[in-house]
N, C-alpha and C positions, 0 to 999 in steps of 0.2 A: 504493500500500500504506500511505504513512505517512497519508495522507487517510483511509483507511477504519479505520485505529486510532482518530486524533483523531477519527472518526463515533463508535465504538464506547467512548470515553472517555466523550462528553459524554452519549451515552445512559444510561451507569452512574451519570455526576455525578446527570444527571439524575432517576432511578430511584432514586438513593439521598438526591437532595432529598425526593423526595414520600416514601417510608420515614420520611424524620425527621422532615416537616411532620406525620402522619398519629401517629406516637409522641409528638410533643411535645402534638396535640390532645387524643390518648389522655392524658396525665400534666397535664393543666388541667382545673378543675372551674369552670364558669360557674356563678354565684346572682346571681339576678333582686337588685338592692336595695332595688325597691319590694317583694318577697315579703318581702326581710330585715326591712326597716323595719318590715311589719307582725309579723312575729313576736317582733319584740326586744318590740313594745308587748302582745302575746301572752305574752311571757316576764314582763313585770314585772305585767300582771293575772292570769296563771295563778299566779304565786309569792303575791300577794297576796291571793286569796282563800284560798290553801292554808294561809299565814301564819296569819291571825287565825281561820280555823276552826282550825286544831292548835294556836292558844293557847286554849282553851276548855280543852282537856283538858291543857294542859301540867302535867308533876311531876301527876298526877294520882296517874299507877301507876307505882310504881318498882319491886317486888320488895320482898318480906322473904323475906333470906336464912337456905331450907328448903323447906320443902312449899308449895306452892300452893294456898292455902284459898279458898274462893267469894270474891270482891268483890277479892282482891289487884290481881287485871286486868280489865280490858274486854275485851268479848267482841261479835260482829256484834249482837247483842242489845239492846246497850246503846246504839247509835244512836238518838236519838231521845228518849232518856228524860233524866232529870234528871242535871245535873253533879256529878261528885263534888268536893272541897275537894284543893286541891294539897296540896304537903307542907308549903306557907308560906302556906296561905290562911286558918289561923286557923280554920275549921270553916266559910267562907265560901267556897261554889262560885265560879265566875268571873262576872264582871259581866258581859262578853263575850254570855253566851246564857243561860238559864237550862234548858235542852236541851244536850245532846250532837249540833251542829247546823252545816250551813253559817253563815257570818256573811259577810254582802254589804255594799256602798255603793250605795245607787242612785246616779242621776245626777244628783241634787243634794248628794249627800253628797262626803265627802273620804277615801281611804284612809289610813292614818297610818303613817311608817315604824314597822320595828320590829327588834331587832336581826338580823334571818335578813334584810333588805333594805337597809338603811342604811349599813352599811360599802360593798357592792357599789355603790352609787351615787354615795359619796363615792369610791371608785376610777377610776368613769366619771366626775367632775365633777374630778379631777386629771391624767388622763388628755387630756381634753378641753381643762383650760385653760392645763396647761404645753406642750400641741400635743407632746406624745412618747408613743413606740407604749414605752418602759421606763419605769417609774419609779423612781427613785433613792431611795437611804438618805434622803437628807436630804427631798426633796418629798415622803415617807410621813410623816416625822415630820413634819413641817411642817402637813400635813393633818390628821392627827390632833392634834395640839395645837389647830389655828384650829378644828375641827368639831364633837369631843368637850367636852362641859361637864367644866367642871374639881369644880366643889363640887356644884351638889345634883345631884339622878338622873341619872345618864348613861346609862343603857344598856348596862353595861360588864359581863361576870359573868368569870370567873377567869381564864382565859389575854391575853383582851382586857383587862382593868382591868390587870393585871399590867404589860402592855408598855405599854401607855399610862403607869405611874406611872413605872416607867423613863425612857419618851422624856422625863417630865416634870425625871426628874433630867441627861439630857444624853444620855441613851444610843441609838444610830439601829440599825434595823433592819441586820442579821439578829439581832444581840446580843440584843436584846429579847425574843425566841425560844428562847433558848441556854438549854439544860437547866439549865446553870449559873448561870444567872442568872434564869431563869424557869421557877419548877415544877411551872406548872401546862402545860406544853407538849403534852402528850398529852390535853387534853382539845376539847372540838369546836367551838371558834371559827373556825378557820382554815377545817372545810369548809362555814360556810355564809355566808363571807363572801369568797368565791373563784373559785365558780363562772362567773360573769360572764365571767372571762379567756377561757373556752372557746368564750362567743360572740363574740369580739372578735378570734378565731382561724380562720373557717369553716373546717371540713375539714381542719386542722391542729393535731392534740395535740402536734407538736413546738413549735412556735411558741408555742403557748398555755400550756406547760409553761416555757417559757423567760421568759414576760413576766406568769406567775405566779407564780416560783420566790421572788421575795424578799417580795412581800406572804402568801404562806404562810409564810414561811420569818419573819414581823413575829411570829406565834405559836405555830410550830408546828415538832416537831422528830419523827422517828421515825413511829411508826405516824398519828399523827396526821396529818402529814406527806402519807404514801402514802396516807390515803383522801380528803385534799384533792385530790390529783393526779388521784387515780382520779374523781371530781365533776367534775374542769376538763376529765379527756381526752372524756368524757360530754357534755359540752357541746358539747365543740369537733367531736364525732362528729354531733353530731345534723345537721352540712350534709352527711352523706357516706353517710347511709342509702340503701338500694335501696328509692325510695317504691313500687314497682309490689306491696312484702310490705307485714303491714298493720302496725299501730303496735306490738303487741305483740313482731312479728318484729323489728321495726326495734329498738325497745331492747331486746331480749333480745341481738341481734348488738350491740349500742352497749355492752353490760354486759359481756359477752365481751370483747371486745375490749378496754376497761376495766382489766377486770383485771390484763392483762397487765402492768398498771404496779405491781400490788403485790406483793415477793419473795415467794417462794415459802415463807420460815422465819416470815413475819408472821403473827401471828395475824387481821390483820384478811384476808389471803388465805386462812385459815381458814374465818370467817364467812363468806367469799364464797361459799367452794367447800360449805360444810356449807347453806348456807341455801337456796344454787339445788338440791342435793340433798333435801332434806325438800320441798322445791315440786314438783318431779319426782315426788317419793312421792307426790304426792297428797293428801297428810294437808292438814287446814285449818287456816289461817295462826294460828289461834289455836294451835292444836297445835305449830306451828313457833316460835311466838314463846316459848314456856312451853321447848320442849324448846332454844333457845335461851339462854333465862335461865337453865337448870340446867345448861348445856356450861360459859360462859362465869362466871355471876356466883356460883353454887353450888358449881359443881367449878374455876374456874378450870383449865381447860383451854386449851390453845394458848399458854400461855405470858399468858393476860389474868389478870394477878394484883391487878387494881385493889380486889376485897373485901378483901385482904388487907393493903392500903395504911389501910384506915380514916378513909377522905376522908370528908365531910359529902354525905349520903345516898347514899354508897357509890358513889360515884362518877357520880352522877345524869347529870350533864353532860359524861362522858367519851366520846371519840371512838368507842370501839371498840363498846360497847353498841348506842350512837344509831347507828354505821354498819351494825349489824348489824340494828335496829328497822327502818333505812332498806328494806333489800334488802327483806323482808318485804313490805313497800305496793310495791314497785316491781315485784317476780317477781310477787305474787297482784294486783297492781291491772291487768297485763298490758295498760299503755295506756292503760284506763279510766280519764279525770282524777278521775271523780267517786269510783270506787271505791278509787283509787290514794288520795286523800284523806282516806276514810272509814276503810283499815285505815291510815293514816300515823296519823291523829289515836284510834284508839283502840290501838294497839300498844304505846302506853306512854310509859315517861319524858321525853327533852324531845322531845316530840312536833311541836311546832312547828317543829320544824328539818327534818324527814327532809318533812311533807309541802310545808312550802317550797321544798326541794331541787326535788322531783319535779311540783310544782303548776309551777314556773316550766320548766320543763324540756321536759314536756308540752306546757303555755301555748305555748312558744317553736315546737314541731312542727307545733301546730295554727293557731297564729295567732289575731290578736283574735278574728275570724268564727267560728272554731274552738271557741274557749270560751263564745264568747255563744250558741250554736248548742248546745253541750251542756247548758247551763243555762236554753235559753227564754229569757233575759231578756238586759237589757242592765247594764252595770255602771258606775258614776264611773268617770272618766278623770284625775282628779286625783289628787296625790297631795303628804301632805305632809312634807318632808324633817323639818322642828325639830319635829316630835312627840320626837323624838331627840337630833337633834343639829342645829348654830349653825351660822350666819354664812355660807349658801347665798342669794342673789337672789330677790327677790320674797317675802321675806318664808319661804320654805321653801315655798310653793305651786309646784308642775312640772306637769306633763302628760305622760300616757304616750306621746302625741304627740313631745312637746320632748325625752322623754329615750329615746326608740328614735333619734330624729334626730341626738341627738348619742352614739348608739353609734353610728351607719354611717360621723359624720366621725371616728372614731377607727377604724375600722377601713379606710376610704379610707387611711387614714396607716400603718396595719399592711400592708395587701395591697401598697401603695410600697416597704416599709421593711425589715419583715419577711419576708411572703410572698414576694416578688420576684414578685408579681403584675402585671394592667395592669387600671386601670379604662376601659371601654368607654363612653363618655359618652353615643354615641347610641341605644346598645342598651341602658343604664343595666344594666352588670352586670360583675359583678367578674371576672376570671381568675387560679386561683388554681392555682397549680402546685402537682404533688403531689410531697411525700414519698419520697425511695427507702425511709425506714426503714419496717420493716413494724409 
């Protein structure tokens, strides 16, 4: 009898081994790393063309606060035709295209950083050579002092110049952020120099939120804040899509999901919820954008009282506006890089940030092959860091080769460190444990 218990034991042990082996397979998510490596280099040539075509039209169109008269905005219309003059261009279109127009590198040519890329790189190039999946107060400042020019052009516009003059007086992140000490914190630096985090996370917004929290937190305080977050968990979502639905579905479920990181009292969960509503209606994105700019920058509604502040061009470069431009190209471009592009760079104000956002995002889902394949052609592979910013190897010349490769050894070190992952050496692919939180 007691033999046929101890039978009956080890068959339960047994049975409830393979239960756990078969749950714990279930809560691991495998990525190929040769797939990752191509799409990191996917991520930095989709963001790059999206980059310098949405500066063509940058500050083009910002609103005059009232009625919406012909020429205020661009319309699917204006693709194609002659560039209008920023609001600091002096009565001179952009040099960039003389079109309202893709702008490429062939492959003789060099991409040039530009602020919507350059912070994000020098995060991976601190990342990579202090060998740590966190970075610290003090190796942020440290970076930005050794990489930012001090005197002529940097690159720097209001919340970033701000905490950089800070770090310059002694002061180390998150401080440099702090309302109280920085007032320009609600405007839109932090989300497009952030997003990177989410790929150095696969499949993981908790992780990606936790080893993003203080290079956001270098600019960025409140609303601002939560639509960085909402960019990085977007990221970090795009390894955990259901690829068998097609790309639309996939970021439609990735933007959902999103959201959930921003309160429900925010007005930028406002925008979220009013914008995928009017896309839902049907109405066309120009319609959406217009009826946009009169919720938020005419009626200040949701609590976005930035007209009322009386900032220099009305808050041109504020988070909430641009997060709000952003949804716009992403719910109507539904996947499509090129059309996701085309309304990112005519929807308005700083325009080069929201098609950035989504050119690299995209980029990242499809992979180099992906992009070159939508566009016919092929593109440089080069790219140069000191168009911006100092004192990177070789002169500032990278390759989207060299710097997809050293996002995977940073993330080899996060799947170790943070994830509580395992890299599989001869399968070349990661194991990445999931999440209880939902």
């Amino acid at each position: 009898m007691l033999s046929s218990c101890n039978t009956e034991t080890k068959k339960k042990d047994t049975k409830t081994k393979k239960i756990s082996s078969i749950q714990e397979r279930k809560a691991s998510i495998s990525i190929s790393r040769d797939k990752y490596k191509d799409q990191l280099y996917g991520f930095w040539l989709g963001q790059s063309i999206a980059n310098w075509t949405g500066l063509v039209t940058e500050m083009d169109k910002i609103g005059n606060i009232g009625e919406i008269k012909t020429g205020d905005f661009y319309t699917r219309e204006d693709w194609g035709k002659p560039d209008q003059p920023s609001i600091w261009g002096e009565g001179i279109p952009s040099n960039l295209s003389s079109t309202i127009d893709f702008v490429f590198k062939d492959t003789n040519e060099i991409w040039g950083s530009d602020d919507d890329t350059d912070i994000e790189y020098m995060y991976q190039h601190l990342l990579y050579t202090n060998e740590t999946s966190i970075l610290s107060p003090q190796q942020i400042r440290n970076g930005w002092l050794n990489h930012m020019k001090h005197e002529e052009e940097n690159f720097l516009w209001v919340s970033n110049q701000k905490a950089f003059d800070l770090m310059n007086q002694g002061m180390l992140p998150p401080e440099t952020g702090n309302p109280n000490n920085n007032e320009h914190y609600e405007m839109i630096d932090a989300q497009l120099t952030t997003e990177i985090f989410g790929l150095f996370s696969p499949t993981r917004p908790d992780v990606a939120l936790k080893i993003a929290h203080l290079p956001i937190q270098t600019t960025a305080r409140d609303e601002a804040e939560y639509i960085s977050k909402f960019y990085v968990t977007m990221h970090a979502l795009a390894s955990k899509t259901d690829v068998s639905r097609n790309l639309s579905q996939q970021i439609f479920w990735m933007a959902n999901k999103a959201s959930n990181i921003l309160p429900d009292s925010s007005y930028a969960a406002d925008m979220f919820n009013y914008t995928q509503k009017l896309y839902e209606s049907g109405i066309t994105w120009e319609k959406t954008r217009d009826s946009i700019y009169y919720k938020y920058q005419v009626k200040q509604e949701a609590g976005y009282d930035i007209t009322s502040k009386k900032l220099y061009c009305n808050g041109c470069f504020a988070a909430g506006i641009n997060f709000a431009s952003s949804l716009i190209s992403l719910f109507y471009g539904e996947g499509n890089l090129k059309e996701t592009i085309k309304i990112g760079s005519l929807a308005g104000w700083d325009s080069d940030n929201p098609t950035a956002t989504w050119g690299g995002l995209i980029g990242f889902m499809i992979g180099k092959n992906g992009v070159e394949e939508i566009f016919g052609r092929k593109f440089s592979n080069q790219f140069n860091i000191h168009r911006t910013r100092q004192n990177f190897p070789n002169d500032g010349i990278d390759s989207f080769e060299n710097m997809a490769k050293k996002g995977l050894i940073i993330i080899d070190r996060l799947v170790k460190e943070e994830l509580g992952g395992t890299i599989d050496i001869e399968k070349n692919i990661w194991n990445i444990p999931q999440s209880d939180k939902k």
